[in-house]
Phi, psi and omega in degrees: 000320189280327150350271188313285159017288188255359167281328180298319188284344181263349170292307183348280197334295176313291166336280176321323186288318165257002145305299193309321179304302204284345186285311193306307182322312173289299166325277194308338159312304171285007185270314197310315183281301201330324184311309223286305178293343180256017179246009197267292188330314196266009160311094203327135162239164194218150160287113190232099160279121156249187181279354183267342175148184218238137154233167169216138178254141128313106245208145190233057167295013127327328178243306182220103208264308195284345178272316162322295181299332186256350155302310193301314191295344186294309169301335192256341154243047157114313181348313202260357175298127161090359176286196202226152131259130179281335181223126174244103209234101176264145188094001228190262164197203175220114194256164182193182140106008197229331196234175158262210183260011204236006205019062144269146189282151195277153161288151195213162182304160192293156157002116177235177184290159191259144193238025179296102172224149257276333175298341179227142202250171186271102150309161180264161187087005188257151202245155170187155215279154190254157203193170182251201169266017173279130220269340180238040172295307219300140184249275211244334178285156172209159187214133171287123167283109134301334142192192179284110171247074198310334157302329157282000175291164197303185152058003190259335172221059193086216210298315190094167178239131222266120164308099166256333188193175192226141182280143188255340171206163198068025146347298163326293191293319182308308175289336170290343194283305203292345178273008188286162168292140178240206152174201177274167178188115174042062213031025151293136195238169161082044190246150175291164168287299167260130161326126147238112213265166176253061173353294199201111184251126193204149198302146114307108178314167156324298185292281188256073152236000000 
């Protein structure tokens, strides 16, 4: 009987124990994360009117703060109002942001390094910057995933293409862009038939997110 006893109490004894543990474990999750989740709010967000309709991204400098800073300098002055995407891929993605609609190419700032890294992936809804094969070319293009392309990601064919952000809303307009007709135009191949313009690229305040 003093046997039994003392085998119940020592199963409690064990019980308790790994309750406390297991409580703790969870506190240290949510203390670990919260920063993370109260840092998501302050992350730049940006507005992309086009002619097909409205989106909105998150930008991450937090992952890639020099490619974040040179879209934004691009965005704030104006740059990307009336250019196209010029290259359309369905299955693939929607690229923009380098011509107009006459398809010359816009002049653009110098370079910036390429900041591709393995964690963040190209994903589908993830916007990342274009680029030639030089891994530190990219200026003023960006291009949208349309689904996941795990192959531009860092380390699977070399440098990789650098991941700034994710679309948070308007999906939708990314896939009416990506269904568009395309064909050649001034030796271009993958160009829409009808221009889909890039209106306005512009910050979302604080006040409307």
């Amino acid at each position: 009987m003093v046997t039994t006893v003392k085998r119940q109490n020592l199963v409690k004894s064990r019980t308790n124990a790994l309750k406390s543990l297991t409580f703790s474990t969870v506190c240290l999750f949510l203390a670990a994360t919260a920063p993370s989740l109260a840092s998501a709010d302050t992350l730049p967000k940006v507005s992309i009117q086009t002619s097909e309709g409205a989106m909105q991204l998150t930008l991450r400098p937090d992952v890639a703060p020099e490619t974040v800073e040179n879209f934004l300098a691009y965005v704030d002055s104006g740059f990307y109002e009336g250019t196209i995407f010029h290259r359309v891929i369905p299955g693939f993605m929607i690229q923009g942001g380098g011509f107009d609609a006459s398809m010359n190419r816009k002049q653009t700032r110098d370079p910036v390094r390429n900041e591709a890294v393995a964690t963040l992936k190209n994903l589908r809804g993830t916007i990342a910057m274009a680029r030639t094969n030089d891994p530190d070319s990219a200026t003023s293009q960006f291009f949208i995933n349309v689904v996941d392309n795990p192959f531009l990601n860092a380390g699977v064919r070399g440098a990789g293409y650098t991941v700034f952000g994710r679309v948070t809303e308007g999906m939708g307009v990314v896939d009416a862009i990506a269904a568009k007709q395309t064909g050649r135009r001034n030796g271009m191949s993958d160009v829409p038939m009808q221009a889909v313009t890039i209106e306005r690229i512009s910050r979302v305040d604080a006040d409307q997110q």
